[in-house]
C-alpha positions as CSV (number, residue, x, y, z in Angstrom):
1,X,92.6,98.2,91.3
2,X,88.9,97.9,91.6
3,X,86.5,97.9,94.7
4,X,83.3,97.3,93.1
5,X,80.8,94.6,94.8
6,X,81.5,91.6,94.1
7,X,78.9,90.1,91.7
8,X,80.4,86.4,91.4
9,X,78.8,84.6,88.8
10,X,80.2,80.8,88.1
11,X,79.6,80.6,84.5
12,X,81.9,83.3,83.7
13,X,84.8,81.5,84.7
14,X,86.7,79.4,82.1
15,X,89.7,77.0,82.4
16,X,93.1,77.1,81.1
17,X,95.4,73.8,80.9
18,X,98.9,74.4,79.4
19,X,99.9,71.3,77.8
20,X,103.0,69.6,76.7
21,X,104.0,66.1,76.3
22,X,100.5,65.2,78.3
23,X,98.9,62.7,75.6
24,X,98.6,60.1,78.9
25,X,96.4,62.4,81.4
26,X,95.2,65.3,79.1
27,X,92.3,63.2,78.4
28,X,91.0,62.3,81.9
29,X,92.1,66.2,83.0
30,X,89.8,67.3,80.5
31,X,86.8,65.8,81.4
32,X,86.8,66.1,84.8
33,X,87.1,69.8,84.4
34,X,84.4,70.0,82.0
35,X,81.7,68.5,84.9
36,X,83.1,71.9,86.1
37,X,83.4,74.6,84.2
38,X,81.8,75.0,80.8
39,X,84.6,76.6,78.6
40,X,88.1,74.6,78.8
41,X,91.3,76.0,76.6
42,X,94.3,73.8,76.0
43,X,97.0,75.3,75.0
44,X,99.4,72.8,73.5
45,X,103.0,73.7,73.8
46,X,104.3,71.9,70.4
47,X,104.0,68.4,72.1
48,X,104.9,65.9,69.7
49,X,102.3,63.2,70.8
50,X,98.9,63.2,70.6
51,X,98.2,66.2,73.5
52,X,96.3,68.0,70.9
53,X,93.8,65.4,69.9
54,X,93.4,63.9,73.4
55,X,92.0,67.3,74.4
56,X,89.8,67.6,71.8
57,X,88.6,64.7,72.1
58,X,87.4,65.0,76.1
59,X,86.2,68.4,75.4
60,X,88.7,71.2,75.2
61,X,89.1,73.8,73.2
62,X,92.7,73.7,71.8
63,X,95.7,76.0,71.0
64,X,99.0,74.6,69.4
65,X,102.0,76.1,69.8
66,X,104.2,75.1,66.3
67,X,107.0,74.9,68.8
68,X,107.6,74.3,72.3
69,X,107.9,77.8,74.3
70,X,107.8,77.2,77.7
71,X,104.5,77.1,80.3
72,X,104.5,80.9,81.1
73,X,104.5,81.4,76.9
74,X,101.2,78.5,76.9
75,X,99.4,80.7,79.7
76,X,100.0,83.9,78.1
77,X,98.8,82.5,74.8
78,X,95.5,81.3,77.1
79,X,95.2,84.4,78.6
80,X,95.4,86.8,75.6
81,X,92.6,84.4,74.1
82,X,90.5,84.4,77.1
83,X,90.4,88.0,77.3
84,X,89.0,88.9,74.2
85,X,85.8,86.6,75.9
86,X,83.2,87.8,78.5
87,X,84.8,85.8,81.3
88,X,85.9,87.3,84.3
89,X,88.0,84.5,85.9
90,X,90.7,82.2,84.3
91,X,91.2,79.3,86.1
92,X,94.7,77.6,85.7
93,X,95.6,74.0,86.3
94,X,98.3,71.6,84.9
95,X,97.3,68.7,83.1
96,X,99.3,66.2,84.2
97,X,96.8,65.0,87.3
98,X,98.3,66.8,89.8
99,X,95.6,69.2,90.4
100,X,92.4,67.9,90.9
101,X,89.6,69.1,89.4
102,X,87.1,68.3,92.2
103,X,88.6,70.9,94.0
104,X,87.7,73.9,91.5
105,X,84.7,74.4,93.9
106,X,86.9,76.1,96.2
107,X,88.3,78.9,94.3
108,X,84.7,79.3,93.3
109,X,83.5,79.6,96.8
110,X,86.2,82.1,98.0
111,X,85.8,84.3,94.4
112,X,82.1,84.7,95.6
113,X,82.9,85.1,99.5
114,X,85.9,88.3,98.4
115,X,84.8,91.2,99.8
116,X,86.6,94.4,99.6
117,X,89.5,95.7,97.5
118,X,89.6,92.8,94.9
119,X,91.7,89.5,95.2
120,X,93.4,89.5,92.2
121,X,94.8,85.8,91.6
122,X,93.7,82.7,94.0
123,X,96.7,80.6,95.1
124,X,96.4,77.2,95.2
125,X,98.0,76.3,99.0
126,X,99.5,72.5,99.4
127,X,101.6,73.7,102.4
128,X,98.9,72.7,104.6
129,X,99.2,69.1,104.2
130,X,102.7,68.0,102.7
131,X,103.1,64.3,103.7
132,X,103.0,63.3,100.0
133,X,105.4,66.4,98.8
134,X,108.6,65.0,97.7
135,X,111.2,66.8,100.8
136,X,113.1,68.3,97.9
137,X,109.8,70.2,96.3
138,X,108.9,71.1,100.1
139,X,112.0,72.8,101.1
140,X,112.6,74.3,98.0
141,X,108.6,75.3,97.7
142,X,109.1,77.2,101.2
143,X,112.1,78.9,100.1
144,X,110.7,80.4,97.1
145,X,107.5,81.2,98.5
146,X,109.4,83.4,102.0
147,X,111.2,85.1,99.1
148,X,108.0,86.0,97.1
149,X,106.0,87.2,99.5
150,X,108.9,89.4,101.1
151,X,108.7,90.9,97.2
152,X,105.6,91.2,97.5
153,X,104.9,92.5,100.8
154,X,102.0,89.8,101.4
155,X,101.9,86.5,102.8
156,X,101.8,83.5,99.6
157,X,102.5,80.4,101.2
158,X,102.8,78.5,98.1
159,X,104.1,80.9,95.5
160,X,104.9,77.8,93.4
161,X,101.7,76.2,93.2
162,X,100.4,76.5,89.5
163,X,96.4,75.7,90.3
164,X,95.3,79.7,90.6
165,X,92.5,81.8,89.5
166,X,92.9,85.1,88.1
167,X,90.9,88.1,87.7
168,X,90.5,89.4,84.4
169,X,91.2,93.1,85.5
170,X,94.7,91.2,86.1
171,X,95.3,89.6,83.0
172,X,96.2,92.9,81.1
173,X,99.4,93.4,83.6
174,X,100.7,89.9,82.9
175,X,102.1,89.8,79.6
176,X,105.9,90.5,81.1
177,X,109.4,89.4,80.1
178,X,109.0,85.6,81.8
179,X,107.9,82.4,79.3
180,X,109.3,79.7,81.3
181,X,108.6,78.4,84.8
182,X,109.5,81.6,86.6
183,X,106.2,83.4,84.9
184,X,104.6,81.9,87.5
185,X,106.4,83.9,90.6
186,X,106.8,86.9,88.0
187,X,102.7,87.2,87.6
188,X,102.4,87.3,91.7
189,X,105.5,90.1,91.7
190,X,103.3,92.1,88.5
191,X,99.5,91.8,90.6
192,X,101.1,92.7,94.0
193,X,103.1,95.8,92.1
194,X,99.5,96.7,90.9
195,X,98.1,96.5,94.5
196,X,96.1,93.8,94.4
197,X,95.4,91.0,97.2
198,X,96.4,87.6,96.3
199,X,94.5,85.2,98.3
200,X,95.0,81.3,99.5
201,X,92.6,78.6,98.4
202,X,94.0,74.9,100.5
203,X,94.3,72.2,97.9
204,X,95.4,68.5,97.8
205,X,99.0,67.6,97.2
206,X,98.6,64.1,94.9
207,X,101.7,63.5,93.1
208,X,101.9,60.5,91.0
209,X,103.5,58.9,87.9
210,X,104.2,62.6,86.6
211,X,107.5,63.5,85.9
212,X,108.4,66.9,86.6
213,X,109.4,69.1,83.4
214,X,111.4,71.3,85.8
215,X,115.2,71.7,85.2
216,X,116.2,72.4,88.8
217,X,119.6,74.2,87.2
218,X,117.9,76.2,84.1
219,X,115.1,77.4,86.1
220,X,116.7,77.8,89.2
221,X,119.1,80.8,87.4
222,X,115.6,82.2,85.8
223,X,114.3,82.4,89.4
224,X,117.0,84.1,90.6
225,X,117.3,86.6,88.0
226,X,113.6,87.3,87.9
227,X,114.4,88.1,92.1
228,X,117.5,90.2,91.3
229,X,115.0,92.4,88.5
230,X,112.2,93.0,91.2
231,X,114.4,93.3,93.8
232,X,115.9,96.8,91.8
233,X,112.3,97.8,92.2
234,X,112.1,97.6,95.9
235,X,115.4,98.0,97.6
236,X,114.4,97.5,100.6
237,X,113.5,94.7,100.3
């Protein structure tokens, strides 16, 4: 874990949109990150639409999955590319709209205001202001994110909130067992095992004609068993 100054400088932070089935909003997510950031990676999950192209096309630099592997497989593909660059935050954020790229800015601004040990990964945090969050997503959301930070022995308000930004002294923790949804929680559990900070960045809730790709069943068992793994680790807890 590093404790260097911070030198913060903007331009070596890049983007990273995993993609699938997103041939309606790619486009328009694309472009409003490039008035941004000046590197954006797409990594398309084998969507069978035009995903691929759309990106492309707005501005993205693009990685296809021949198959769909889940979102946690898409970032780890971004990552692993990212890190071979001279960039020393990824910025993740979905591209279905429901993130908005206007609010980049803030991660930047609290990246360049860190002081101390290093923040590993920025949080996006939508607890703050949930009048648009479905009740379901909000229960549930508060749920996960009590049992995340008791994991990881730091407050995360929003544990479930997939607009972060992470530290490339991170990334090399985060290829783990998790390619689905749960990679997500897993990456917090990995960077707070590795004692770093994970700090809170507020961000808009907008949810709108998305439809959620999350199988409340399927990825509830994942999120369970990723808990039952860490929670061997810290018994305690």
């Amino acid at each position: 874990m590093s404790t260097a100054p911070n030198r913060f400088n903007p331009s070596k932070v890049a983007a990273l949109i995993p993609a699938y089935r997103e041939a309606a909003h790619i486009g328009e997510v694309v472009q409003r990150v490039c008035e941004q950031l000046g590197t954006v990676l797409v990594i398309d999950d084998g969507s069978p639409d035009a995903t691929a192209d759309c990106a492309r096309q707005a501005g993205a630099e693009v990685i296809i999955h021949p198959e769909n592997s889940g979102k946690g497989a898409a970032i780890k593909t971004g990552l692993r590319a990212l890190l071979e660059r001279e960039f020393d935050y990824v910025l993740i954020l979905d591209a279905d709209g429901q993130h908005l790229p206007g609010e980049i800015g803030r991660f930047l601004s609290a990246a360049a205001s860190d002081s101390g040990d290093l923040c590993g990964i920025w949080v996006g945090n939508r607890m703050h202001e949930t009048d648009g969050m479905p009740r379901v997503r909000l229960y549930t959301n508060r749920f996960m994110s009590w049992m995340i930070s008791r994991l990881c022995r730091q407050s995360i308000p929003d544990s479930q909130c997939g607009f972060r930004m992470i530290h490339r002294e991170v990334i090399p923790h985060l290829f783990c067992e998790s390619n689905s949804y749960d990679y997500e929680s897993e990456m917090l559990l990995i960077a707070s095992q590795n004692g770093y900070r994970i700090g809170n960045v507020p961000v808009t809730t907008v949810y709108a004609d998305e439809t959620s790709k999350i199988k409340p069943i399927r990825d509830g068992l994942r999120f369970w068993k990723l808990l039952n793994r860490y929670r061997k680790k810290r018994p305690n807890v």
